[in-house]
BAFI-3210 file (N, C-alpha, C; in Angstrom, 3 decimals, decimal comma, padded with zeros to 6 digits):
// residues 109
n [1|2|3|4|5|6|7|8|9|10|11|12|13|14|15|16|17|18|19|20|21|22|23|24|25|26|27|28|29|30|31|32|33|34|35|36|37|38|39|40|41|42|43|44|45|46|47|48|49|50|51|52|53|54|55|56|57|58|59|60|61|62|63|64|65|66|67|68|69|70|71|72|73|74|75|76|77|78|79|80|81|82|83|84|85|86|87|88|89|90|91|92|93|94|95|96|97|98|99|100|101|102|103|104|105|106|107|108|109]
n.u [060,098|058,074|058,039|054,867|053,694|053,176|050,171|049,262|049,099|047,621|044,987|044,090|043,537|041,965|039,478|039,848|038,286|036,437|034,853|034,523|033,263|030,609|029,929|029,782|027,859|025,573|025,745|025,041|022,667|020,906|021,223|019,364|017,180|016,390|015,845|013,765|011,601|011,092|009,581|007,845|006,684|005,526|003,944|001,795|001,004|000,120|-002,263|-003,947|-004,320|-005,790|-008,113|-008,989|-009,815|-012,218|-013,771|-014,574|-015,856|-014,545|-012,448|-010,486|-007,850|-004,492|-002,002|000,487|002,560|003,793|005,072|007,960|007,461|005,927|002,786|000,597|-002,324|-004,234|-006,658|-007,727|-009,469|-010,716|-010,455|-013,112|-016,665|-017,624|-016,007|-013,554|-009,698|-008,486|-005,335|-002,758|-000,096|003,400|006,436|009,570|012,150|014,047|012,219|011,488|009,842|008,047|005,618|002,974|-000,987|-003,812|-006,906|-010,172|-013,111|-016,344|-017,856|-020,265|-020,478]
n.v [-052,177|-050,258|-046,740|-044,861|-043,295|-040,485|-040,190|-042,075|-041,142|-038,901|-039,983|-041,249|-039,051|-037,964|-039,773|-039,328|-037,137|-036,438|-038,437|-037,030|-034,785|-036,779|-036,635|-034,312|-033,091|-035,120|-034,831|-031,921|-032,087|-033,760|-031,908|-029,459|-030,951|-031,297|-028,604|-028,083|-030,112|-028,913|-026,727|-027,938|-028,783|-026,926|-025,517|-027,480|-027,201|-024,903|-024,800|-026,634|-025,193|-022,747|-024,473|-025,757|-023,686|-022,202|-024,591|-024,460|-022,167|-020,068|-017,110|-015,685|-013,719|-015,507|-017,143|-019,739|-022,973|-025,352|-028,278|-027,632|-024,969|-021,880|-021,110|-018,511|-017,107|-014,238|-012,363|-009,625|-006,818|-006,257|-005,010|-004,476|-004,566|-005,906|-008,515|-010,330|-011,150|-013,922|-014,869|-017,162|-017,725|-019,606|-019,708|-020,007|-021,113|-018,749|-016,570|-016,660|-016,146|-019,132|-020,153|-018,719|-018,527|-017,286|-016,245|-015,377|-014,369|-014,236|-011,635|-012,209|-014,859]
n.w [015,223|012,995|012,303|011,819|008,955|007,467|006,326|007,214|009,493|008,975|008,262|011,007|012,335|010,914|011,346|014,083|014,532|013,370|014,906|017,126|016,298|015,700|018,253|019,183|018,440|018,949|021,984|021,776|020,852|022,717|025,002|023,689|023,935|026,645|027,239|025,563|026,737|029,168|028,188|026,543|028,901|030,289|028,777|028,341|030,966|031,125|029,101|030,421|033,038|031,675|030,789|033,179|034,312|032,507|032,690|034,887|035,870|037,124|037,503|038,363|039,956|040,162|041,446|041,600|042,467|040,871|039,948|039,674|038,990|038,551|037,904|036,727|036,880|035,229|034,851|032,561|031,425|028,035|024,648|024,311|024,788|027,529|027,289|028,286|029,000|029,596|030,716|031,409|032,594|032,780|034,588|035,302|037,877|038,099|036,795|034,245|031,139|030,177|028,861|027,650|027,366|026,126|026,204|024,964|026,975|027,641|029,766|030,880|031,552]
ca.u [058,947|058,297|057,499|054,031|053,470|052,473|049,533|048,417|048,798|046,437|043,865|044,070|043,290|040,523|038,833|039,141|037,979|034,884|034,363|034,485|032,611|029,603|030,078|029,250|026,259|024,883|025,536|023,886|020,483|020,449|020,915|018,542|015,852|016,066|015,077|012,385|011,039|010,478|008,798|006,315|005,410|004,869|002,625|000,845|000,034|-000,655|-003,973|-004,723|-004,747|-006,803|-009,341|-009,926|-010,516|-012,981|-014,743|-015,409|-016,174|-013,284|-012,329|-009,729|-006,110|-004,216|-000,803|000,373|003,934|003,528|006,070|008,748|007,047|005,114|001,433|000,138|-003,627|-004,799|-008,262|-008,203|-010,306|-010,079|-010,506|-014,489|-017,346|-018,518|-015,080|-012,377|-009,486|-007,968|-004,156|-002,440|001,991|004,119|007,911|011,058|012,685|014,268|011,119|011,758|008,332|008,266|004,444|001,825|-001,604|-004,482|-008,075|-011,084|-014,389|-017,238|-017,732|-021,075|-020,359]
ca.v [-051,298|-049,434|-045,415|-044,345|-042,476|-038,414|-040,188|-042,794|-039,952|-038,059|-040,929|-041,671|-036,927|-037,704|-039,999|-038,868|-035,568|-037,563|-039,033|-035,543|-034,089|-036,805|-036,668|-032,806|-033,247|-035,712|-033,241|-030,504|-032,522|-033,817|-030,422|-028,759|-032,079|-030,882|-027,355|-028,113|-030,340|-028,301|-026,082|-028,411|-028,864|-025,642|-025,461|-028,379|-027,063|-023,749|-025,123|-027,494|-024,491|-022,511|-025,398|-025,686|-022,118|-022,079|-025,570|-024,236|-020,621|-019,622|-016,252|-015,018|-013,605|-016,435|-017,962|-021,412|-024,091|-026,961|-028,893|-026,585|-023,773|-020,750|-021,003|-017,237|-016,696|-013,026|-011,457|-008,213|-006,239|-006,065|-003,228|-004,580|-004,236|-007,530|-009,172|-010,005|-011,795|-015,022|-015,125|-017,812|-017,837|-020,284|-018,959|-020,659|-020,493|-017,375|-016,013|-016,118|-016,888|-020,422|-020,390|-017,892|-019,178|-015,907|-016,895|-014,244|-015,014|-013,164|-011,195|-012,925|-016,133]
ca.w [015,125|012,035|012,174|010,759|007,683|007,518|005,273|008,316|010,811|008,759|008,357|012,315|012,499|010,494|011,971|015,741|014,401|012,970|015,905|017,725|015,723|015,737|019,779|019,391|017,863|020,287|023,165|021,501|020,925|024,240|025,660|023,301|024,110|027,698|026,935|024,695|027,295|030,221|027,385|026,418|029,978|030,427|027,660|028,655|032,017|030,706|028,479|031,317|033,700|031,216|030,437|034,200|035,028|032,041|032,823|036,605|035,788|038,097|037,052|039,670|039,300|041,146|041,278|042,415|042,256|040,264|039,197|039,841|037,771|038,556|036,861|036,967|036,027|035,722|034,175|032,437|030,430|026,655|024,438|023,339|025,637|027,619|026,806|029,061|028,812|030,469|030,864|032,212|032,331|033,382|034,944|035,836|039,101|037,706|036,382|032,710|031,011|029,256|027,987|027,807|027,116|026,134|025,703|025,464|027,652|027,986|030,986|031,481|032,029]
c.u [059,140|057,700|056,396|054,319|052,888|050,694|048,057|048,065|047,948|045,019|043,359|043,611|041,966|039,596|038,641|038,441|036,267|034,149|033,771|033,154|030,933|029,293|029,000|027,902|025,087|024,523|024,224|022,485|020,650|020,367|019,819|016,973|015,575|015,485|013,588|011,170|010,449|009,390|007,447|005,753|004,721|003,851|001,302|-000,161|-000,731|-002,023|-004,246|-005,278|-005,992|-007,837|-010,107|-010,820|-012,083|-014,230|-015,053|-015,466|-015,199|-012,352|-011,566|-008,273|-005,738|-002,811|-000,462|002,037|003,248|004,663|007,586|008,801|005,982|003,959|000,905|-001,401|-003,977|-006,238|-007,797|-009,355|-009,641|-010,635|-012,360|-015,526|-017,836|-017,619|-013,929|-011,224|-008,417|-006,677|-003,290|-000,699|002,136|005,420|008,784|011,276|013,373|013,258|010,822|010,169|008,316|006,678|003,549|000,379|-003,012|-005,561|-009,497|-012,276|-015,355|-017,983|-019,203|-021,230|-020,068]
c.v [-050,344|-048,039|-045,679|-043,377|-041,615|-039,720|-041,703|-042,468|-039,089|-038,599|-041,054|-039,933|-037,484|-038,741|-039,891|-037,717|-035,604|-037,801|-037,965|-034,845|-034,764|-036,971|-035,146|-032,649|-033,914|-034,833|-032,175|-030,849|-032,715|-032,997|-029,645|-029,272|-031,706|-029,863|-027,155|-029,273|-029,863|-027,042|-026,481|-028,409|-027,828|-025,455|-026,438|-028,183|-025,677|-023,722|-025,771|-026,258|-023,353|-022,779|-025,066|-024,172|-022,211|-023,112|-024,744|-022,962|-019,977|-018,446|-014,915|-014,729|-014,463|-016,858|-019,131|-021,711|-024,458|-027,310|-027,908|-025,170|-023,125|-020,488|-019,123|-017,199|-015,676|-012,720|-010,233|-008,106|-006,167|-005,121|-003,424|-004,848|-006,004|-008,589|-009,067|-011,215|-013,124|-015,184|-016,388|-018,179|-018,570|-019,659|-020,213|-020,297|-018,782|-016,407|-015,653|-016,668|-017,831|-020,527|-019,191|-018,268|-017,732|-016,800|-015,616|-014,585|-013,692|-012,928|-011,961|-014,293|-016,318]
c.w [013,953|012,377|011,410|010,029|008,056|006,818|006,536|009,411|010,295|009,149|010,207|012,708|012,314|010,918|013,648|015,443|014,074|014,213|017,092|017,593|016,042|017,203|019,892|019,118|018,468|021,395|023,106|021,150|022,124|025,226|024,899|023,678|025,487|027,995|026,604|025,754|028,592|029,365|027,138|027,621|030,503|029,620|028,170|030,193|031,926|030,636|029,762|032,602|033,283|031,015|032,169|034,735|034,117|031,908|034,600|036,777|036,668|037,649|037,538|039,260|040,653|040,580|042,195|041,607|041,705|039,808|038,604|039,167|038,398|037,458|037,661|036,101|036,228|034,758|034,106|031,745|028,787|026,160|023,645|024,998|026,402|027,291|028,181|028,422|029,304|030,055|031,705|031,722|033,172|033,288|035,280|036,848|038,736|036,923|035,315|032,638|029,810|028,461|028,514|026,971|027,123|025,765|026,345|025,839|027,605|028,988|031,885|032,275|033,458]
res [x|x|x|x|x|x|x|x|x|x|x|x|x|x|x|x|x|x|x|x|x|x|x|x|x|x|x|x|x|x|x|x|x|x|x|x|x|x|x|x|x|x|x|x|x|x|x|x|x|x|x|x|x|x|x|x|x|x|x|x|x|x|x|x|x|x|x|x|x|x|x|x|x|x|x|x|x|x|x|x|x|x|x|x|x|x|x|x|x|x|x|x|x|x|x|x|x|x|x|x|x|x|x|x|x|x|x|x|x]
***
C-alpha cells in the first residue's frame, strides 16, 4: 500500500468541500421555497377573500380558519367622505401577518 500525497489529500478537501458546499445551497432553497409558499397562499386567499366580500356586497368585520391560517376581514373608515376601506389579513398559527390585502369601496354600495 502506498501513502497518499499532501497534494491528493488536498484534491480529495476540495472536492468534499464542493460537494458541501453545493449540498448547502440546496437546503437553503428548499427551506426558503417553503416559506415563500405558504406566502403566496396567503396572498392568494387574501384577494380571493377580498373579491368575494366585494362580489356579494358583504361588508362585515369577520374572521374565519382556512387552511391553517387566520383570514381577518375588517371595515373602517377612511380619511375622505363616503369612502371606507376593506381590509382583509391572513396570520399564522402564531399570529404573525403573512398578507395584507387594502381595497377602498364606497360606503354606498
Amino acid at each position: 500500500m502506498s501513502a497518499s500525497t499532501l497534494l491528493e489529500t488536498l484534491i480529495a478537501m476540495v472536492i468534499v468541500m464542493g460537494t458541501f458546499g453545493v449540498g448547502m445551497m440546496i437546503y437553503t432553497n428548499v427551506v426558503q421555497r417553503g416559506q415563500n409558499a405558504s406566502v403566496v397562499k396567503a396572498h392568494v386567499m387574501v384577494k380571493d377573500a377580498a373579491a368575494d366580500a366585494l362580489m356579494h356586497k358583504r361588508f362585515l368585520d369577520e374572521s374565519w380558519n382556512a387552511d391553517g391560517l387566520m383570514i381577518r376581514k375588517t371595515i373602517r373608515e377612511s380619511r375622505w367622505t363616503g369612502v371606507k376601506v376593506l381590509e382583509v389579513s391572513a396570520l399564522d398559527e402564531s399570529q404573525k401577518s403573512l398578507a395584507t390585502y387594502k381595497v377602498l369601496i364606497h360606503a354606498n354600495r
